[in-house]
C-alpha positions, 0 to 999 in steps of 0.5 A: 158904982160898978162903972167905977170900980172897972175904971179903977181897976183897969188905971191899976192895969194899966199902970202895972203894965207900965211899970213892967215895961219901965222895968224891962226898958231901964234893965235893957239899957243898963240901968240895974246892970253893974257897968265899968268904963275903960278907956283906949288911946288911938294915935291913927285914924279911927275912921268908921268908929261910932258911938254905940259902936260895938265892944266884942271879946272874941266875937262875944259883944261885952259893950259899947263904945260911949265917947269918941274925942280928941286930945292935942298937945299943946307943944308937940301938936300930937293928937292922940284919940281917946275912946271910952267903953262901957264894959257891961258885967253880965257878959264878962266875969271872972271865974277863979277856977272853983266856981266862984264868980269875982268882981270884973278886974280890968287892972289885973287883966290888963297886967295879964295881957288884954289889949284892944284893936280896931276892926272893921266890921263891914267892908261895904259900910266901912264901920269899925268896932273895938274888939279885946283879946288875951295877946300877952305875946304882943307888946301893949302901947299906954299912950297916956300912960295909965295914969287916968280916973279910968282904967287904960287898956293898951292897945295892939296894932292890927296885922293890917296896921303892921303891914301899912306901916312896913310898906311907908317904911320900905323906899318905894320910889327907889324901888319903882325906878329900879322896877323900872330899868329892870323891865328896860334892861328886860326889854332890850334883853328880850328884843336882842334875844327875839333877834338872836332866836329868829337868826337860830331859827334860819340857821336851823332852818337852813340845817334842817334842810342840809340834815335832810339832804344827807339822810337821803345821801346816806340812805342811798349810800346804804342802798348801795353797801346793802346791795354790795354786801349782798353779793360779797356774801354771795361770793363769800359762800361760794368760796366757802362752798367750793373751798368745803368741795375741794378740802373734801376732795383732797381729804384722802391725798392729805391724809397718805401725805401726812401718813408718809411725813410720819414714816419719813420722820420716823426714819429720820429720827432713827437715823439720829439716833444711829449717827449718835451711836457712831458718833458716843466716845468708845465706839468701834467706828469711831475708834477706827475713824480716829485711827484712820484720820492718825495714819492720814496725818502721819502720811500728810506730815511726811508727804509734806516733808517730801515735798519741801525735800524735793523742793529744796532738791529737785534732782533728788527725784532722779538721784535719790537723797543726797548732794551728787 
């Protein structure tokens, strides 16, 4: 009886136990777990994606990926990839600012700027993963339009993405050949160049050497004016030293010669001063020299008479005045 109530016992454990790891394996997977589905249309390659590949919001895992397929037109032939997430709402909930936690509104945040991109997660794998991201800034692209049972949320072409298809846009072959007649033209460029600086270097060379030969003319010819200017300052100060000895000798002599010229114009400008007062209107001398020169006239004027007298009358020096 006892062995049996320990067999029943030990069933009921182990069924408990059973029933623990059930309920854990079943939360783990998501089972009492509300999930919401999207979907992400991609018109590139989605090289390294993978179901079960991770879906993260800023580096914050919010699910997975469930489905990877591929949808054709039948008349254009474009192929579009459709990717389907599972959102778990554990992770992203909606908090309207007063505490309150609302029910995930994948509609409303896309309207308000969620959109989605491939990223790579390993370099050394190449495996990608779908990340989500607020960028309202940066237009969306509906590839199906919005229109599907399940939520589309847009996506964004990664900075990568943008930098490839700038570079299919830009005329490479174009720009190779230019790139290479630019380094042809740099070439022969630089060769001419190469040739022009070795014949410079010749020339300076050569200049150099020119340069040189004068300086060593120059320097003697330096020499030479150093050594004539030497003895022309030489010179200089013996004049200088015989023209102070003399100029100290004659000192005195200059100085009675310059006494006797002040005396000498002394007496000359009272000399002036004495012939000015001969010479003032009203003066004695002066009225006698008047009166001598009025008696010479007066004697000259007769005189004169007396020689045409006698010129016209040569015997009246004998006779006297008068015919005989």
């Amino acid at each position: 009886m006892k062995r049996h109530a320990f067999l029943v016992g030990a069933f009921v454990l182990l069924a408990l136990v059973l029933v623990v790891a059930g309920v854990l394996t079943l939360n783990k997977s998501g089972w009492f777990t509300t999930r919401h589905k999207a979907v992400v249309y991609f018109d590139d390659s989605v090289k390294g994606l993978y179901i079960g590949a991770p879906v993260t919001f800023r580096g914050v895992k919010m699910g997975e990926v469930t489905r990877i397929g591929v949808e054709v037109n039948q008349q254009t032939l474009v192929a579009r990839i459709p990717v389907t997430l599972t959102l778990g709402t554990e992770s992203l909930q909606m908090d309207s600012g007063s505490g309150q936690i609302h029910e995930l509104d994948l509609p409303e945040l896309v309207r308000r700027g969620l959109r989605a991109r491939l990223f790579l997660q390993s370099v050394v794998t190449g495996q990608t993963a779908i990340e989500l991201d607020f960028r309202p800034d940066l237009p969306g692209r509906l590839l199906a339009g919005g229109k599907g049972p399940i939520p589309e949320i847009p996506t964004m072409q990664d900075k990568l993405d943008v930098l490839i298809n700038q570079l299919q846009e830009l005329p490479l072959a174009e720009m190779m050949n230019e790139l290479r007649q630019t380094m042809r033209t740099l070439n022969d460029t630089l060769k001419t160049s190469q040739v022009a600086i070795d014949k410079t270097s010749q020339q300076l060379n050569a200049t150099g050497v020119q340069a040189r030969q004068t300086l060593v003319t120059a320097d003697e010819a330096l020499k030479a004016v150093q050594a004539q200017t030497t003895l022309t300052l030489q010179s200089l100060q013996q004049l200088t030293d015989t023209t102070r000895g003399t100029v100290t000798q004659m000192q005195p002599a200059l100085q009675q010669t310059l006494q006797e010229t002040r005396l000498a114009a002394e007496g000359a400008r009272r000399a002036m001063q004495d012939l000015a007062a001969v010479a003032a209107p009203g003066s004695p001398l002066r009225t006698d020299v008047n009166s001598a020169v009025s008696d010479l006239s007066q004697a000259a004027r007769s005189l004169r008479s007396f020689a045409d007298q006698v010129e016209r009358e040569p015997n009246s020096l004998i006779f006297g005045g008068g015919k005989p």
